[in-house]
PAMIKOL-184415 format. One record per residue: residue in one letter; x, y, z of N, C-alpha, C in turn. Coordinates in steps of 0.05 Angstrom, whole numbers, always signed. Example, Ala and Ser with C-alpha at 12.3 -4.5 7.8 and 13.67 -1.06 7.14 Angstrom:
<atoms>
ATOM residuo    npx    npy    npz   capx   capy   capz    cpx    cpy    cpz
ATOM       a   +264   -114   +156   +246    -90   +156   +264    -66   +156
ATOM       s   +257    -45   +142   +273    -21   +143   +258     +1   +157
</atoms>
This chain:
<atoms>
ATOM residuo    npx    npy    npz   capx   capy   capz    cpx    cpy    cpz
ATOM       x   -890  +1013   -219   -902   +994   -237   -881   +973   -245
ATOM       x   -897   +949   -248   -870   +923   -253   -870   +918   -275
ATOM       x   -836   +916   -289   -841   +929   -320   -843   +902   -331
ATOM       x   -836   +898   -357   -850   +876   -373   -836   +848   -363
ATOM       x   -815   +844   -358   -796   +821   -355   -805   +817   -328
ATOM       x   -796   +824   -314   -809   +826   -282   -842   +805   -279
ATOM       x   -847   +823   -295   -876   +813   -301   -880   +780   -311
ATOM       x   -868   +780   -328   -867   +759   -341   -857   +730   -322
ATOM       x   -833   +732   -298   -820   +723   -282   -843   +719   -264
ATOM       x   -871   +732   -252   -874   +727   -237   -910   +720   -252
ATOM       x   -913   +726   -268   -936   +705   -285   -927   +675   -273
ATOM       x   -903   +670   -297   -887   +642   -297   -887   +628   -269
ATOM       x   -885   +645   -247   -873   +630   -214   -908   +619   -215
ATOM       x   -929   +643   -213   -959   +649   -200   -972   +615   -226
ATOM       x   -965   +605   -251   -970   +589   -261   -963   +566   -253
ATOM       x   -935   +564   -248   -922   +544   -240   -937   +534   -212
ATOM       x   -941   +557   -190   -942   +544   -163   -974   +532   -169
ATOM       x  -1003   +545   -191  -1017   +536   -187  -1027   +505   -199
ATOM       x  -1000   +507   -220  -1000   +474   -232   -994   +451   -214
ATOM       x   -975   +463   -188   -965   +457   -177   -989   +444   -150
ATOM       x  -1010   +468   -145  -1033   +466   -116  -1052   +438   -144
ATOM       x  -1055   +442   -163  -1069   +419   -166  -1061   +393   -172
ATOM       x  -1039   +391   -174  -1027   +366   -185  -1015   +345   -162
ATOM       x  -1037   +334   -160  -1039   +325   -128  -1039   +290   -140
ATOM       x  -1035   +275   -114  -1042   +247   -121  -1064   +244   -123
ATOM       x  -1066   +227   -135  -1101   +220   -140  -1101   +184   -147
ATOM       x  -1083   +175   -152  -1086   +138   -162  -1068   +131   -129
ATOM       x  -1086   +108   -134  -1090    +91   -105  -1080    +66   -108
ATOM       x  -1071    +56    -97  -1067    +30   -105  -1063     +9    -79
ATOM       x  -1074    -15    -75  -1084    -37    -69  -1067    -57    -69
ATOM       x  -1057    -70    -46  -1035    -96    -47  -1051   -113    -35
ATOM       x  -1059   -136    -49  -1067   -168    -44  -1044   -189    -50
ATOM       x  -1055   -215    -48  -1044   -233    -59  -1046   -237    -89
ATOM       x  -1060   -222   -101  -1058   -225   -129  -1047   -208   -141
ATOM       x  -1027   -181   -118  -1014   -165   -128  -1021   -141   -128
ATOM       x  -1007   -120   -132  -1013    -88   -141  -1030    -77   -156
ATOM       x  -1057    -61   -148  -1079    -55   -166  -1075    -27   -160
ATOM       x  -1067    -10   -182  -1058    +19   -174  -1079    +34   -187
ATOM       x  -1101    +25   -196  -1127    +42   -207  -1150    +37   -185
ATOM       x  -1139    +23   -159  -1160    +19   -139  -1188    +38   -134
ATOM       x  -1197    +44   -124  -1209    +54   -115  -1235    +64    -88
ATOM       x  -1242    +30    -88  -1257    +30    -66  -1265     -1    -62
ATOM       x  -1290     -9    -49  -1304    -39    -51  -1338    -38    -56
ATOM       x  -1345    -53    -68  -1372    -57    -70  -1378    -90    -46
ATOM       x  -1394    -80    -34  -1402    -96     -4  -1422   -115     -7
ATOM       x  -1419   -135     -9  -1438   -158    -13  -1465   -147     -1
ATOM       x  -1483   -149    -26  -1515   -146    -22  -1530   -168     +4
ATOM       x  -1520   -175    +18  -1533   -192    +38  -1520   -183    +61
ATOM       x  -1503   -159    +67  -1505   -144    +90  -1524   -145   +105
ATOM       x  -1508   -134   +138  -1534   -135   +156  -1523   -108   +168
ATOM       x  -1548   -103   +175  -1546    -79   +201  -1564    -89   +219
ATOM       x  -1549    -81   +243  -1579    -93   +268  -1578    -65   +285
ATOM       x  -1600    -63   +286  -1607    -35   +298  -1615    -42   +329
ATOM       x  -1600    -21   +352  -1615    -30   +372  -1628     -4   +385
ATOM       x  -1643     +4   +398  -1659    +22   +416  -1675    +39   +388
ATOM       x  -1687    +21   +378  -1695    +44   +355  -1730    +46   +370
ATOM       x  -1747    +71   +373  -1777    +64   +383  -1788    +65   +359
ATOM       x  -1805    +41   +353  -1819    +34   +328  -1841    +43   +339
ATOM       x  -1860    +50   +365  -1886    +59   +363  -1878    +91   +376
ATOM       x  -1864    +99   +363  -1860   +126   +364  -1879   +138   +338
ATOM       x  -1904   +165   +349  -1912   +171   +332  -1901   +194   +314
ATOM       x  -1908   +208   +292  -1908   +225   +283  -1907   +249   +289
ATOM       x  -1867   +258   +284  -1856   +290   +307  -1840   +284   +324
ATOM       x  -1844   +255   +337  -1828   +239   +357  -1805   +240   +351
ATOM       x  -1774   +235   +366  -1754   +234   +362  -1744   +199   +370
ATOM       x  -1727   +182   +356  -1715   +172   +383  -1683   +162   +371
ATOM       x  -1654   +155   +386  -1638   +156   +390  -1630   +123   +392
ATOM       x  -1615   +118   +369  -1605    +78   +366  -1580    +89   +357
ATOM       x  -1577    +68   +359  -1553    +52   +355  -1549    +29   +331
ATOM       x  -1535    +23   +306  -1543    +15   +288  -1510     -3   +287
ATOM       x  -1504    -32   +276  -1479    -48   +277  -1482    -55   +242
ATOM       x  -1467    -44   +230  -1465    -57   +207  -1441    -66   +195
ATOM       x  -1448    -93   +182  -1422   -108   +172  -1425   -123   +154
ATOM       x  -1408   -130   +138  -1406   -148   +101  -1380   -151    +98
ATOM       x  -1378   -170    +77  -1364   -184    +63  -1358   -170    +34
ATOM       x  -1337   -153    +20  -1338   -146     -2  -1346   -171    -20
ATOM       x  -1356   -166    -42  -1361   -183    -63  -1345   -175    -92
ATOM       x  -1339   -146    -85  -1320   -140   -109  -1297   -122    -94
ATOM       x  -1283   -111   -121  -1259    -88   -116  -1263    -73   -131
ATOM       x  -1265    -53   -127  -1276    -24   -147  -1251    -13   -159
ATOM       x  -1255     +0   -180  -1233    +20   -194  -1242    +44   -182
ATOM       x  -1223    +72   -189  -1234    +93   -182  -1259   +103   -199
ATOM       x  -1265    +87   -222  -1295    +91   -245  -1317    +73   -229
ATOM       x  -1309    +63   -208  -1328    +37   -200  -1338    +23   -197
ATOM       x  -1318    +16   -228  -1324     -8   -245  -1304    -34   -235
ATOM       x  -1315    -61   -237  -1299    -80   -218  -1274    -81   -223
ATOM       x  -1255    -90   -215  -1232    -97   -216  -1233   -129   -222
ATOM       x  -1221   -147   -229  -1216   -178   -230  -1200   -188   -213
ATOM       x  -1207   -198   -187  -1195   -205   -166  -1201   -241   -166
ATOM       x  -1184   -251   -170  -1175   -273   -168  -1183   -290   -148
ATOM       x  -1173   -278   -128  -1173   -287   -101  -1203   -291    -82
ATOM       x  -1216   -265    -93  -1248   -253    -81  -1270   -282    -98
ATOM       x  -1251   -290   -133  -1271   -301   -134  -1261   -328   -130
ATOM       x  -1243   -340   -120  -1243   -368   -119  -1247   -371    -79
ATOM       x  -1248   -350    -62  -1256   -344    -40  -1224   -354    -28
ATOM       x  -1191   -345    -35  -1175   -346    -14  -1166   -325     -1
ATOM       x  -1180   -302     -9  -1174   -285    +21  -1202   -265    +17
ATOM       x  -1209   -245    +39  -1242   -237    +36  -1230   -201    +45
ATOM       x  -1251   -189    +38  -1250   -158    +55  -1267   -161    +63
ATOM       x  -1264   -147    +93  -1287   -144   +114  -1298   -122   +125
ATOM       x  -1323   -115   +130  -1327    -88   +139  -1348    -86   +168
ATOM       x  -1337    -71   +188  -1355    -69   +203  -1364    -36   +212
ATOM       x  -1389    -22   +216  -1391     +3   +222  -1409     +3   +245
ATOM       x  -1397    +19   +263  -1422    +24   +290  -1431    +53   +283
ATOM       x  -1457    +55   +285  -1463    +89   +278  -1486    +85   +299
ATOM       x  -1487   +119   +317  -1508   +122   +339  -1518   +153   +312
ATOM       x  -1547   +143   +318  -1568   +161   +302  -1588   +168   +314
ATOM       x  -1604   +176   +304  -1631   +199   +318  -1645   +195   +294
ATOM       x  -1671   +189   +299  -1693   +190   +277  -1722   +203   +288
ATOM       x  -1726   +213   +264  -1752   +230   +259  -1772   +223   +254
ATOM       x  -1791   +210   +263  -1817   +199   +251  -1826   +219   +235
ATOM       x  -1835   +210   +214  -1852   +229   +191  -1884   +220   +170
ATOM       x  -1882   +201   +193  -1914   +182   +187  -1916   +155   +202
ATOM       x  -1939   +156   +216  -1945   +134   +231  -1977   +126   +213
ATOM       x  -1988    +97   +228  -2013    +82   +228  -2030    +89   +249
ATOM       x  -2022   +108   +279  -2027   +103   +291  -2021    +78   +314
ATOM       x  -2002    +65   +303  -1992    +41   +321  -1966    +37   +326
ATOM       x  -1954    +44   +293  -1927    +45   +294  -1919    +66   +273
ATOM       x  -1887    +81   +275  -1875    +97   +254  -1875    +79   +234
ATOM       x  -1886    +83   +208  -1880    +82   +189  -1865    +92   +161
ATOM       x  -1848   +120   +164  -1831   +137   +154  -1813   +146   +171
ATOM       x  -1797   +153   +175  -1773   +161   +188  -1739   +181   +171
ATOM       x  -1738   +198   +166  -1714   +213   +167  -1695   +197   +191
ATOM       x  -1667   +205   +184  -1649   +201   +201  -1631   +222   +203
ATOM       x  -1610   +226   +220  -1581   +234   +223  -1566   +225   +239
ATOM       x  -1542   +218   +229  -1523   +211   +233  -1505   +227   +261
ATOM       x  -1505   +212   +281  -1494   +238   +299  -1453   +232   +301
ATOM       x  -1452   +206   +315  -1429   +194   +302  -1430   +169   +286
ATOM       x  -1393   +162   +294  -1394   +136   +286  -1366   +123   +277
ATOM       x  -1357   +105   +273  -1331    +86   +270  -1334    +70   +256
ATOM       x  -1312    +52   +230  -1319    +34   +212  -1280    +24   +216
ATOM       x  -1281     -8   +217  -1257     -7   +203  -1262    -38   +174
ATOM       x  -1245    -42   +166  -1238    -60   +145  -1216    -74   +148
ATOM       x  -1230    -98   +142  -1204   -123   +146  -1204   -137   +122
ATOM       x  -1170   -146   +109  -1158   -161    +95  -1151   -185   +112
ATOM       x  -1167   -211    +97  -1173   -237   +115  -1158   -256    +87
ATOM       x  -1131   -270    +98  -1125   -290    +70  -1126   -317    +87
ATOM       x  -1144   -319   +106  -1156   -348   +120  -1186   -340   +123
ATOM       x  -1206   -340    +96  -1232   -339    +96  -1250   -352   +111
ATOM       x  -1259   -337   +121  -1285   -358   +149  -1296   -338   +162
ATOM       x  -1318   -316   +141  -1337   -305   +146  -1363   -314   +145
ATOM       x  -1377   -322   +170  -1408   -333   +168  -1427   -315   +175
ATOM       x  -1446   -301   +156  -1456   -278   +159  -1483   -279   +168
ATOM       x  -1485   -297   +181  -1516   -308   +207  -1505   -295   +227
ATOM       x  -1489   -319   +233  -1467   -303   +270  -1443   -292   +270
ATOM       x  -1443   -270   +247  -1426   -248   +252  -1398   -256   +255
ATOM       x  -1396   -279   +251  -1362   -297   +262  -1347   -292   +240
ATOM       x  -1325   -280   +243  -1305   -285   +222  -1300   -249   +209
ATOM       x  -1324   -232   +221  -1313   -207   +203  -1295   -183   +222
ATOM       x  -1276   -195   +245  -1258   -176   +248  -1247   -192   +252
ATOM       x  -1237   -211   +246  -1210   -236   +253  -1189   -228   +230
ATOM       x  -1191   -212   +210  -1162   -213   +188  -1141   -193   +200
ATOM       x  -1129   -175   +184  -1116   -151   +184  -1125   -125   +174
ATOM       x  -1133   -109   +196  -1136    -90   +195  -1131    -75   +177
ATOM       x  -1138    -57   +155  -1120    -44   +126  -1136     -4   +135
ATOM       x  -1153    -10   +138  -1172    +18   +141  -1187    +19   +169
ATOM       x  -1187    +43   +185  -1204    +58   +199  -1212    +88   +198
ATOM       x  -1239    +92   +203  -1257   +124   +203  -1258   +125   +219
ATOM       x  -1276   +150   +218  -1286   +165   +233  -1312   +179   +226
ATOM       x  -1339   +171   +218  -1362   +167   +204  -1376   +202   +215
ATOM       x  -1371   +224   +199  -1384   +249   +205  -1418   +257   +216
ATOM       x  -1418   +270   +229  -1450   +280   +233  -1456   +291   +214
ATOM       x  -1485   +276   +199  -1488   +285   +173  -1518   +292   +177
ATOM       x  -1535   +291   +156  -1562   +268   +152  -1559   +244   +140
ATOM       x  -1576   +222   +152  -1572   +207   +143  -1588   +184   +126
ATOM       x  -1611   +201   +110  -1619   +197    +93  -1653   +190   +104
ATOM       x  -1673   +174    +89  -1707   +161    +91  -1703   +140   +106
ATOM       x  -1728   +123   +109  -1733   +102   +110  -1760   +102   +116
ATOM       x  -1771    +73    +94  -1803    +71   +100  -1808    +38   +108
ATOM       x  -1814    +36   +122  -1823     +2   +127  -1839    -19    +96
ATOM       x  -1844     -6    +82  -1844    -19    +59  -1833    -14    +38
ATOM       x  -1814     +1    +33  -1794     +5     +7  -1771     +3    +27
ATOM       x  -1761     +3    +48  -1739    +14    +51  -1723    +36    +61
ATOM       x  -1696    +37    +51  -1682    +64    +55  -1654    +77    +49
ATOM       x  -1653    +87    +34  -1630    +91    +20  -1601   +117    +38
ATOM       x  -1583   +118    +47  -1573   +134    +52  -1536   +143    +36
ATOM       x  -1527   +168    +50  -1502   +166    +37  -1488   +175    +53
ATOM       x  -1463   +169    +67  -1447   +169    +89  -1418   +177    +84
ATOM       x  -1407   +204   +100  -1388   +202    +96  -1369   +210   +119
ATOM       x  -1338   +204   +110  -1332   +196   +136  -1295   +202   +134
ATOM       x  -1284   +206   +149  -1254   +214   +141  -1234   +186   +157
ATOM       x  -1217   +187   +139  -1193   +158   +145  -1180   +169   +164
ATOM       x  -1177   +152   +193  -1158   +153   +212  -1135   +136   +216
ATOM       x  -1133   +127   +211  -1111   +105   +197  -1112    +84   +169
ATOM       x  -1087    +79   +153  -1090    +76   +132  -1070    +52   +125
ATOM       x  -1069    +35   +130  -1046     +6   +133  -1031     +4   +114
ATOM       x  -1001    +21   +105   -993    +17    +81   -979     -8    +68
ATOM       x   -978    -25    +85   -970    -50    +78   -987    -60    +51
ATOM       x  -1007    -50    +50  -1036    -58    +35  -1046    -29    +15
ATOM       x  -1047     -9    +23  -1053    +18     +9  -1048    +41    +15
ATOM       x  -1032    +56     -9  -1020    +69    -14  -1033    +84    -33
ATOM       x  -1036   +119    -38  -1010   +134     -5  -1036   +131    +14
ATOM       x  -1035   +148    +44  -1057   +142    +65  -1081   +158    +47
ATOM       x  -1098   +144    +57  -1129   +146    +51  -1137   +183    +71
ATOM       x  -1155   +195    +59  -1170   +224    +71  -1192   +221    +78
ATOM       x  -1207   +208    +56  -1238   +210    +59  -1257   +196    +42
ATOM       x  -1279   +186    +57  -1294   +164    +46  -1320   +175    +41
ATOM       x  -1335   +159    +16  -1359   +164    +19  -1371   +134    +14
ATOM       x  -1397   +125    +24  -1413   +108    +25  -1437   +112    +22
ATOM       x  -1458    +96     -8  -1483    +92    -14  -1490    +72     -9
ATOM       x  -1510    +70     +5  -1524    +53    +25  -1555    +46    +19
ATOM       x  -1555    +19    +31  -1589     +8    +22  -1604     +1    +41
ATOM       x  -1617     -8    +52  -1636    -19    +75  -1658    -33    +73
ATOM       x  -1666    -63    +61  -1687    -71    +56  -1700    -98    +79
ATOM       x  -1729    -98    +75  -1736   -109    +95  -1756   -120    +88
ATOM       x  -1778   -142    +98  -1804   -157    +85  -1795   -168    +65
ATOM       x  -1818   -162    +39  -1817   -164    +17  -1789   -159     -9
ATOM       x  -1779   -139     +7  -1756   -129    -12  -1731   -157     -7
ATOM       x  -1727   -160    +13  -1700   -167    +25  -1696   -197     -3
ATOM       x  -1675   -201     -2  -1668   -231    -20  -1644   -242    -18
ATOM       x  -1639   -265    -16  -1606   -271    -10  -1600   -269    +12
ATOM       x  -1621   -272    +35  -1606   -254    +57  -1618   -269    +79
ATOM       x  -1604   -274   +100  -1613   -298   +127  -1618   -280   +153
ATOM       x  -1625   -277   +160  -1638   -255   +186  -1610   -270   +211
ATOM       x  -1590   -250   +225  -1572   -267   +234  -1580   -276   +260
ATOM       x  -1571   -293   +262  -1576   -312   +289  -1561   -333   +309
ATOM       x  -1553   -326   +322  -1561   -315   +348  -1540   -289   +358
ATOM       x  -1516   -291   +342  -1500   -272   +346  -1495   -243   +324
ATOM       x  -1475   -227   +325  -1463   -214   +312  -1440   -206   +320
ATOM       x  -1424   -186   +295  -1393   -197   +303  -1384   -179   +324
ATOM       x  -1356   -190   +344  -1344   -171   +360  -1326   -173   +363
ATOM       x  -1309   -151   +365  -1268   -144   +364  -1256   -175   +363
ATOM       x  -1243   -182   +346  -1217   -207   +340  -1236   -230   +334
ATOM       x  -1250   -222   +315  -1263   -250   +310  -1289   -262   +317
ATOM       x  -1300   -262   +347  -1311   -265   +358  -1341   -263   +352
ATOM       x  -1362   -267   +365  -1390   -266   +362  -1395   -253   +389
ATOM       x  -1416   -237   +398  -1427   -229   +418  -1463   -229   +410
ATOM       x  -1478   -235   +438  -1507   -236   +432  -1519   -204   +418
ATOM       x  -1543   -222   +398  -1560   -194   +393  -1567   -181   +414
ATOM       x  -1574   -160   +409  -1577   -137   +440  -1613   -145   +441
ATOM       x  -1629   -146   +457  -1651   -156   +464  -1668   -124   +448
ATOM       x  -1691   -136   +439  -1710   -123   +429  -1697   -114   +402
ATOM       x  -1677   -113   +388  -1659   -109   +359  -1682   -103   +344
ATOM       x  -1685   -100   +327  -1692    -92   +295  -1667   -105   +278
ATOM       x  -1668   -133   +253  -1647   -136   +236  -1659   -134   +201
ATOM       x  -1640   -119   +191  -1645   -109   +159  -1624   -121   +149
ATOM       x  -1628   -125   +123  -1609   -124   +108  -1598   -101    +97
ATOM       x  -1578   -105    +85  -1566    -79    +81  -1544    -79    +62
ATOM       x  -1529    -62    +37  -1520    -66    +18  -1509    -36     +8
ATOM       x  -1481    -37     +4  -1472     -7     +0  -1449    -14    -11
ATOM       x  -1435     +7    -24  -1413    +11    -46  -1401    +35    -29
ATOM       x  -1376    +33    -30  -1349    +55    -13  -1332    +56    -30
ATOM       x  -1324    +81    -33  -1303    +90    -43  -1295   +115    -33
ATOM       x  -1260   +118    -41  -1240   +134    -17  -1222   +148    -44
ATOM       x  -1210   +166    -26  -1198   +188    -40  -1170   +199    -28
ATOM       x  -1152   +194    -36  -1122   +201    -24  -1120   +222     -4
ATOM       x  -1101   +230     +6  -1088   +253    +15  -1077   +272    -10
ATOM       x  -1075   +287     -3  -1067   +309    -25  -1036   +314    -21
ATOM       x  -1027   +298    -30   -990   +302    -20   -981   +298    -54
ATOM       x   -966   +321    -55   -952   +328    -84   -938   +311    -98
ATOM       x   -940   +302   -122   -931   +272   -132   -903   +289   -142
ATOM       x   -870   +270   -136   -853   +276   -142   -847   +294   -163
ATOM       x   -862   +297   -196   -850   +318   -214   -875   +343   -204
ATOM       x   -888   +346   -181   -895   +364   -178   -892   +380   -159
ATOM       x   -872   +365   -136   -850   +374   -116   -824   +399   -136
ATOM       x   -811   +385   -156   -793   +395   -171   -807   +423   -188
ATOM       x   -836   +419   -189   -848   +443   -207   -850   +456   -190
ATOM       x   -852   +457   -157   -856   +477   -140   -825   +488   -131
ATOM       x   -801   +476   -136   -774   +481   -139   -777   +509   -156
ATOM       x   -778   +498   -181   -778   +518   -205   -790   +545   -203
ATOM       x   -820   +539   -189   -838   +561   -173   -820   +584   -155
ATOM       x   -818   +565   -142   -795   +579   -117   -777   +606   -131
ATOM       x   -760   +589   -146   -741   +599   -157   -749   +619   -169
ATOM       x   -777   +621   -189   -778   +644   -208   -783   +663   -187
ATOM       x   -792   +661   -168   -807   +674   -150   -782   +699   -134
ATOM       x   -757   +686   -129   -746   +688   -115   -724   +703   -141
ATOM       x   -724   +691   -161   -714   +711   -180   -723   +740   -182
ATOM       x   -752   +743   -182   -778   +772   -178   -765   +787   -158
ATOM       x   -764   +774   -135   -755   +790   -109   -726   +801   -104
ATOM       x   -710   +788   -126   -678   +801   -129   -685   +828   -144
ATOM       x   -689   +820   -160   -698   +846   -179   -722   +862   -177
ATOM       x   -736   +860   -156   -749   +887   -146   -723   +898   -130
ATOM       x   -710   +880   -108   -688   +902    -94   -671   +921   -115
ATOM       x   -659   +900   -136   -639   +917   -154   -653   +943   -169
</atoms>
């Protein structure tokens, strides 16, 4: 039996190391031209997003499966804290530099109500998918023809998980929530590397849509560029808020508390031998 002191030495180590497993980074922080934002947390994506869907079967009935391909891309309109509440970006609002987002996701949908003519309800999931983000301080995003949203500097890329991926009804819409893990993390710009993302997402169409230009004739492709809509498309608008969450790497006075750990620990194990 381990008598009282002993005891006490290895309470102290078993406290220490677990102050130690949670005391993790958690503040993020953000380099622009207007400087260091260390309560960062994510972006809110300009409500006049697009997604253009391609191979989706709209007269697929009810039970049917079918398999698209979906391109989505925006312009942040804000900078989030980790509360999600905006940040005051200077720069976002007098328009001298922009964040950019583009995501390719291949999905599978479920019809879950037709007219008889066409699906009218639909489930989704997410099977894959890829997103990155660009820091642009020469603004010239035109969100008809897709021009201008991979031409900046690269800061973030995913890797978008097989999930579900939420409803959709041809007259309300469709809401989903996406998540996805950081494969590279540009520290020139944010700091420490990024783990994991999540994304709330919108999808409006007809009647709903506002603010929003159906794009034409292009959309965007690698360095800037435009490439044609893919023939027969489906285009929505589309509108979602992202936010990201560190790596779990031990912030310096909690490196030194796992020292201390060590040590009591290692104190225990002298004095069981003696």
């Amino acid at each position: 039996m381990m008598n009282s002191k002993l005891k006490h030495y290895a309470i102290s180590a078993a406290v220490v190391a677990a102050f130690t497993c949670s005391s993790v980074a958690s503040a993020l922080t953000l380099t622009n031209a207007d400087g260091n934002h260390n309560t960062w947390g994510g972006f809110d994506w300009a409500s006049n997003g697009t997604a253009v869907v391609d191979g989706f079967n709209s007269g697929a009935l009810t039970g049917l499966t079918t398999t698209f391909d979906l391109t989505y891309y925006a312009k942040a309109s804000n900078v989030l804290d980790i509360n999600g509440l905006n940040i005051p970006m200077l720069g976002i609002f007098l328009d001298t530099y922009e964040y950019t987002i583009e995501a390719k996701i291949n999905e599978t949908g479920t019809c879950t109500a037709d007219n008889g003519v066409i699906c009218t309800a639909s489930t989704f999931a997410v099977n894959s998918g890829t997103f990155s983000i660009w820091y642009d301080t020469t603004p010239d995003v035109n969100m008809v023809t897709g021009a201008g949203i991979t031409d900046g500097i690269e800061i973030i890329t995913g890797s978008i998980l097989a999930q579900p991926g939420g409803g959709f009804d041809i007259l309300n819409g469709g809401l989903a929530t996406l998540q996805a893990v950081i494969t590279n993390t540009n520290n020139t710009y944010i700091n420490p590397d990024l783990a994991t993302s999540t994304a709330t997402t919108s999808l409006q169409l007809g009647a709903s849509q506002t603010g929003w230009v159906t794009p034409n004739p292009s959309m965007p492709d690698v360095g800037g560029g435009t490439q044609l809509l893919p023939a027969g498309h489906i285009a929505l608008q589309a509108d979602g808020n992202q936010n990201f969450i560190a790596s779990t790497v031990p912030e310096p006075g909690s490196l030194a508390l796992l020292g201390l750990g060590l040590t009591g620990l290692s104190l225990v194990r002298r004095r069981k031998k003696a």
